[in-house]
matplotlib code that plots the C-alpha trace (Angstrom):
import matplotlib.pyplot as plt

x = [0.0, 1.5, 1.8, 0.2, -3.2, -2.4, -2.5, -3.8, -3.4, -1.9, 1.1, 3.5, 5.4, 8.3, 8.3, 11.2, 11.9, 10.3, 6.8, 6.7, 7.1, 4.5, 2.8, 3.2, 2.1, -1.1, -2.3, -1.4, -3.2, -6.3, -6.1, -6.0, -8.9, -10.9, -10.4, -10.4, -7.3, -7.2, -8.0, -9.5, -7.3, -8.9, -10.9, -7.9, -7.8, -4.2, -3.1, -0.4, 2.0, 1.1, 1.3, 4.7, 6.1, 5.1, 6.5, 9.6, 10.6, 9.0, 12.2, 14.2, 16.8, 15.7, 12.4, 10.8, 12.0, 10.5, 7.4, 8.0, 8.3, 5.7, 3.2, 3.9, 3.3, -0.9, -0.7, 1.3, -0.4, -3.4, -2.1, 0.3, -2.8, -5.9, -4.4, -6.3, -4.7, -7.0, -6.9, -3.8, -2.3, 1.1, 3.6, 5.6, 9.5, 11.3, 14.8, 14.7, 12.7, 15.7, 17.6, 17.7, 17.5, 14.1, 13.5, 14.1, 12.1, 8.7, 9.0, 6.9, 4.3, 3.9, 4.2, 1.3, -1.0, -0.2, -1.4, -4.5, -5.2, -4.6, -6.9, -9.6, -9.3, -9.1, -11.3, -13.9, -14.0, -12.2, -10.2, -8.4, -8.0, -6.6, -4.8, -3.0, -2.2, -0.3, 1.8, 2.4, 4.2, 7.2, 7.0, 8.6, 10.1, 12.5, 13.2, 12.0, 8.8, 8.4, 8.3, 5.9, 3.5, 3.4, 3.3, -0.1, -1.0, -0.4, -2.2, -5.0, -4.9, -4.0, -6.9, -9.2, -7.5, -8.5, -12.2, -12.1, -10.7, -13.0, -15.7, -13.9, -13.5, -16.9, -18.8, -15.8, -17.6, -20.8, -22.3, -24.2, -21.9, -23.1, -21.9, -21.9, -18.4, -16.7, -19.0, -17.0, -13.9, -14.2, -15.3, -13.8, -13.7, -12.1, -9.4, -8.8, -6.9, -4.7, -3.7, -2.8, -0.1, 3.6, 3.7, 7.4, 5.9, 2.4, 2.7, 3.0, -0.2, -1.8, -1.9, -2.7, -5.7, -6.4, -6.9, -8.8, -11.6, -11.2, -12.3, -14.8, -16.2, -16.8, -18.1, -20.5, -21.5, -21.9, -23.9, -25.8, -28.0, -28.9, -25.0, -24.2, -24.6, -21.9, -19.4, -18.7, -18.0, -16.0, -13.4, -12.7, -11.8, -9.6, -8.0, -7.0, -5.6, -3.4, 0.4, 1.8, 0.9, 0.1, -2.6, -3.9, -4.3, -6.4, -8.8, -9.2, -9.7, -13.1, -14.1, -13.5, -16.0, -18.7, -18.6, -19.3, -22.3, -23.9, -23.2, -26.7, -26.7, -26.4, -28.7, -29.2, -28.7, -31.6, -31.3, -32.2, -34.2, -34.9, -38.6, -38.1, -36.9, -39.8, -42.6, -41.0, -40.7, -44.2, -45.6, -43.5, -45.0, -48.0, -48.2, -46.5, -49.3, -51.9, -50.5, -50.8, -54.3, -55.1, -53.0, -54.6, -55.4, -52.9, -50.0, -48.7, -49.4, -46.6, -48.9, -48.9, -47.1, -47.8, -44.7, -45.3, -45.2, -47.2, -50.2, -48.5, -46.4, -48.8, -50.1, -47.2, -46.6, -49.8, -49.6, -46.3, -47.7, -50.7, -48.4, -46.2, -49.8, -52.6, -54.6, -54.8, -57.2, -54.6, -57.1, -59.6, -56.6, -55.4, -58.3, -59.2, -55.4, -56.3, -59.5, -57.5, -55.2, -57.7, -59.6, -56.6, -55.9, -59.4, -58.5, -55.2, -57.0, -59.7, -57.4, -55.6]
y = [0.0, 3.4, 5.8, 8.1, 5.7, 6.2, 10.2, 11.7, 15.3, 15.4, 13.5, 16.1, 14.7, 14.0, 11.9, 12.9, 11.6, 14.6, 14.3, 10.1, 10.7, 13.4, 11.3, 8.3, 10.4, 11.8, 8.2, 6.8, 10.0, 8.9, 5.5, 6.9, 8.9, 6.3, 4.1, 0.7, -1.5, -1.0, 1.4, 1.1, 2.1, 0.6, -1.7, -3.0, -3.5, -1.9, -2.7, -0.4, -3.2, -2.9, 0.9, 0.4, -2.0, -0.2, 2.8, 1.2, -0.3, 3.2, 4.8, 2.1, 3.4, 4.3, 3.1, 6.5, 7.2, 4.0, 4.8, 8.4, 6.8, 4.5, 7.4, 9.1, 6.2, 6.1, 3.0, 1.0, 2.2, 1.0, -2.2, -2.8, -1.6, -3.1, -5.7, -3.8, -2.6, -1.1, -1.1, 0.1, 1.3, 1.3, 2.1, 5.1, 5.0, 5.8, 4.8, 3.7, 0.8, -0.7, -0.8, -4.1, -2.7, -1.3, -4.7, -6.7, -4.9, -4.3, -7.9, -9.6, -6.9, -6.8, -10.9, -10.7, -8.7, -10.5, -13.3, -11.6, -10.3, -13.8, -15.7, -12.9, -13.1, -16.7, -17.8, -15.3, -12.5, -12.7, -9.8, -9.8, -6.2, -6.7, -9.5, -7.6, -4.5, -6.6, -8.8, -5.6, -3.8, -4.5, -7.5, -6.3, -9.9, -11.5, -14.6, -16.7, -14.4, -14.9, -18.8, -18.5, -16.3, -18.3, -21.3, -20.3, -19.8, -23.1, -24.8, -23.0, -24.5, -27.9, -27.8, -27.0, -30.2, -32.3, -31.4, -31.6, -35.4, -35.9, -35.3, -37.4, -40.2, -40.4, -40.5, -43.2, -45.0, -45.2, -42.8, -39.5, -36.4, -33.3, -30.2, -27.5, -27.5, -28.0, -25.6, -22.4, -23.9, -24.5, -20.5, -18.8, -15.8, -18.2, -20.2, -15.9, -15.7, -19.2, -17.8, -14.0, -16.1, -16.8, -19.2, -20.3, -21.2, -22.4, -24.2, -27.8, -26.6, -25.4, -28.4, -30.6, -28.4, -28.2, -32.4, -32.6, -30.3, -32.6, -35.3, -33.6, -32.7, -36.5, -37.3, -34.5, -35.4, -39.1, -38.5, -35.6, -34.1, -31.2, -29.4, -30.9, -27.3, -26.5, -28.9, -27.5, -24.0, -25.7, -27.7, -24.1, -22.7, -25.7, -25.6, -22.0, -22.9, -25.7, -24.9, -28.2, -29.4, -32.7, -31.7, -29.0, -31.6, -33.8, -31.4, -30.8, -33.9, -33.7, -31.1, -32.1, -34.8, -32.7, -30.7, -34.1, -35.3, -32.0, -31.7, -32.1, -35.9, -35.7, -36.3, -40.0, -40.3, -41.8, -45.1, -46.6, -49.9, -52.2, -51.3, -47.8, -48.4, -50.7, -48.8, -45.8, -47.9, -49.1, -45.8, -44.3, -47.0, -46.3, -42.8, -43.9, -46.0, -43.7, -41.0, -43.7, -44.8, -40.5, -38.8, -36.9, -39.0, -35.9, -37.8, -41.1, -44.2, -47.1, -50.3, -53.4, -56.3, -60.0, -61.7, -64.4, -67.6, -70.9, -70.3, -71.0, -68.4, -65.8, -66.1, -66.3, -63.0, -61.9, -63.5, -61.2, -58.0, -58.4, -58.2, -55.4, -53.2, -54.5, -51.6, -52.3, -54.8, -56.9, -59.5, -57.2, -55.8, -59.1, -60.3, -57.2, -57.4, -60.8, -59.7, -56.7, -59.5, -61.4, -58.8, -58.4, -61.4, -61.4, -58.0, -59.2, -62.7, -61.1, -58.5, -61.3]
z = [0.0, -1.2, 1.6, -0.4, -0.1, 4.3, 4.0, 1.3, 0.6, 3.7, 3.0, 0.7, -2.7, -2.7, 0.6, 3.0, 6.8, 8.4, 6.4, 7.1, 10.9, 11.3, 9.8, 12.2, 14.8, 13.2, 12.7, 16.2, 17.6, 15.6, 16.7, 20.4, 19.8, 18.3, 21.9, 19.1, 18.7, 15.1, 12.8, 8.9, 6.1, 2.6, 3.8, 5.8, 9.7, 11.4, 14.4, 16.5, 15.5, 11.8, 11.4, 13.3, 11.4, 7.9, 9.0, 10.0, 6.5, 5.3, 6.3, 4.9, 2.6, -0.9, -0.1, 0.3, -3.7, -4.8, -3.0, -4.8, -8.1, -8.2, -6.6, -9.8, -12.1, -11.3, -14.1, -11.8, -9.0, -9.2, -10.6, -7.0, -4.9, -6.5, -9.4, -12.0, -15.5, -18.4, -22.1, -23.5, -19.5, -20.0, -17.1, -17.3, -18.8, -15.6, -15.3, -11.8, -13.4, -14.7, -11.3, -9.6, -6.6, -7.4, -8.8, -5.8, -3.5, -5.5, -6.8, -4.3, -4.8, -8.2, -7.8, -5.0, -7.8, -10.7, -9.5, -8.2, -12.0, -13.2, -10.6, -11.4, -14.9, -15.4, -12.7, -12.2, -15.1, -18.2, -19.0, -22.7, -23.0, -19.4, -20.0, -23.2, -21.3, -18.7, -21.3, -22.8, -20.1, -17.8, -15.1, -12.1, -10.5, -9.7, -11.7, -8.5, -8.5, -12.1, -11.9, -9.2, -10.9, -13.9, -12.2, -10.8, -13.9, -15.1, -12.3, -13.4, -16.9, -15.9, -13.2, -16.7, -18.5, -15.6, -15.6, -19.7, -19.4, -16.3, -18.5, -21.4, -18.7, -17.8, -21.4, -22.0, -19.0, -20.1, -17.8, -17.9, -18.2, -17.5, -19.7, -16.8, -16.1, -19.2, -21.8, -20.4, -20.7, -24.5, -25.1, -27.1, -25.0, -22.5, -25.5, -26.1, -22.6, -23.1, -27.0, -25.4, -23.0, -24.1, -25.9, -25.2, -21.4, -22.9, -25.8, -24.9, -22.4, -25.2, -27.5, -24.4, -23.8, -27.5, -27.4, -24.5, -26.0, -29.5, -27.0, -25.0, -28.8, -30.0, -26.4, -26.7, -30.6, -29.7, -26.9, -27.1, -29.9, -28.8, -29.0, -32.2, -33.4, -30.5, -31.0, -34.4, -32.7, -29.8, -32.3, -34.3, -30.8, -30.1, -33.9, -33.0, -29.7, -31.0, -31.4, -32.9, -36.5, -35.6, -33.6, -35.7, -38.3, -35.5, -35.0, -38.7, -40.0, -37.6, -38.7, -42.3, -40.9, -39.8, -43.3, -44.9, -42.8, -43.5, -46.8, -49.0, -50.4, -54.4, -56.4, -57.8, -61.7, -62.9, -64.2, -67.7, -67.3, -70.7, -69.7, -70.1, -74.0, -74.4, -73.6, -75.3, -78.6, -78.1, -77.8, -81.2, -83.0, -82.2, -83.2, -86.5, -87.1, -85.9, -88.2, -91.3, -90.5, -89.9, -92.8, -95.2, -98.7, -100.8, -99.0, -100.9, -98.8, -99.1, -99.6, -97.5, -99.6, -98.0, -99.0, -101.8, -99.3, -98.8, -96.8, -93.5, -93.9, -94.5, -91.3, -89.2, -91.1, -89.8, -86.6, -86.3, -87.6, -85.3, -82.2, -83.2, -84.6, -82.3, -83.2, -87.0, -88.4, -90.0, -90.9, -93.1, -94.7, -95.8, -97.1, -99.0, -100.5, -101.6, -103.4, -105.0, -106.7, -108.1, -109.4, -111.0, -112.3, -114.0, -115.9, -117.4, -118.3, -120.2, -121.7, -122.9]

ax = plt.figure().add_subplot(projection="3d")
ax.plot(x, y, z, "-o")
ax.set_aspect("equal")
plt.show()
């Protein structure tokens, strides 16, 4: 806590000896007056002890010039005092930022709210413009500080792969999984935070998350009709999380999958049947023959010419005609052919 967030106004800039110990004994006269043992500075309970003790390591060599510094710097501020950091905050360039010094003695707090931001963001409100403003700037740790903030972080995500392959686990099991804890997981407002971290900490992470949700994806398909819709949704978000090519590749080849089951069946080619050829012959020769019978007497007519055979077969002949031209009266056609001839044959006798 700044000692600017103890005072006030009433606390001058920049912060010397004199100022701090007036200001000691301002605040121990309040707490006197009050007749409590502690008194309330930002929602925080002080004891004698405590406003001791912080005063003590207030006068601490170069600590009242840090606490200068950072007093000036209202980005960093509020992100040591209240783990918050908005779009696009950036801390201030100030050269004491680069002393080690400085470094070593802010680490733990910036450590302490850096996790805060992390747990908040990841477990209770996501925050990707947040979340980008704090990659963005400085971290203030130690190397030690910096392993133990990102190893919170970590814990987080592998806490998130447990539940996804609890869920996995269960469907593999034959019993009823419920969706509640894994649907938020598989966001992609939620996949947006894992992406934003580095990915030379997080990548292996990443892909093993990524596979997880590909088999939370088929569990849910298999299983559950009404988030088919979903699942198609949840394996883009786990394509883009994916680092390695291999398991980019995975999660494509189901999707690849899904495109084909909802792709529209093609149409059938409609097939030719011998009975199709028939009936279409049958009708052509029909209207041939209708058109013959029905033509108009200016057009020339071809006659019908029985075949000069024994009497047997003539009427297979006829027999054959009478199959292919049912309609036609073969038979009165015949015999008036017959009576045409011999009328004939009379005429060229008595010419003779």
């Amino acid at each position: 806590m700044s000692p600017f967030a103890y005072f006030g106004e009433t606390l001058p800039a920049p912060l010397d000896k004199k100022a701090i110990q007036l200001a000691r004994k301002k605040l121990f006269a309040e707490l006197e007056l009050s007749g409590e043992m502690t008194i309330e500075l930002q929602g925080k309970q002080l004891s004698r002890n405590d406003i001791i003790q912080y005063f003590d390591t207030l006068l601490k060599e170069d600590v009242l010039s840090y606490h200068s510094a950072i007093g000036a710097d209202a980005v960093l501020l509020n992100f040591l005092e209240q783990a918050i950091i908005g779009p696009k905050e950036m801390f201030l360039d100030n050269p004491l930022y680069e002393d080690e010094r400085f470094i070593q003695w802010v680490s733990p707090y910036f450590c302490h709210s850096f996790l805060a931001f992390m747990t908040n963001c990841f477990l209770v409100e996501p925050d990707e413009d947040g979340l980008v403003s704090l990659l963005a700037n400085k971290h203030f740790m130690t190397a030690a500080d910096a392993r133990k903030a990102w190893d919170a972080v970590v814990r987080i995500l592998m806490d998130d792969i447990a539940t996804l392959d609890q869920y996995h686990q269960q469907a593999k099991n034959n019993k009823a999984a419920s969706l509640a804890p894994i649907e938020y997981l598989m966001e992609f407002r939620y996949i947006r935070l894992i992406q934003l971290l580095p990915e030379d900490r997080f990548a292996s992470i990443s892909d093993s998350y990524a596979h997880s949700m590909l088999l939370a994806c088929i569990d849910t398909f298999n299983n559950n009709n009404d988030h088919r819709d979903t699942v198609r949704t949840w394996l883009e978000n786990a394509e883009l999380l994916a680092v390695s090519a291999e398991i980019k590749a995975g999660i494509h080849e189901r999707l690849s999958e899904l495109d084909a089951m909802d792709a529209p069946a093609p149409a059938k080619k409609s097939e030719s049947s011998p009975l199709k050829f028939i009936i279409i012959a049958v009708i052509l020769v029909i209207r041939l023959a209708t058109c013959k019978t029905n033509s108009s007497t200016t057009y020339n007519h071809t006659p019908v010419v029985f075949p000069q055979t024994t009497p047997w077969n003539q009427q297979r002949v006829l027999d054959s005609l009478k199959m292919k031209y049912p309609h036609m009266d073969w038979e009165t056609i015949h015999k008036n052919r017959r009576d045409m001839d011999s009328a004939n044959l009379r005429i060229l006798d008595t010419a003779r």
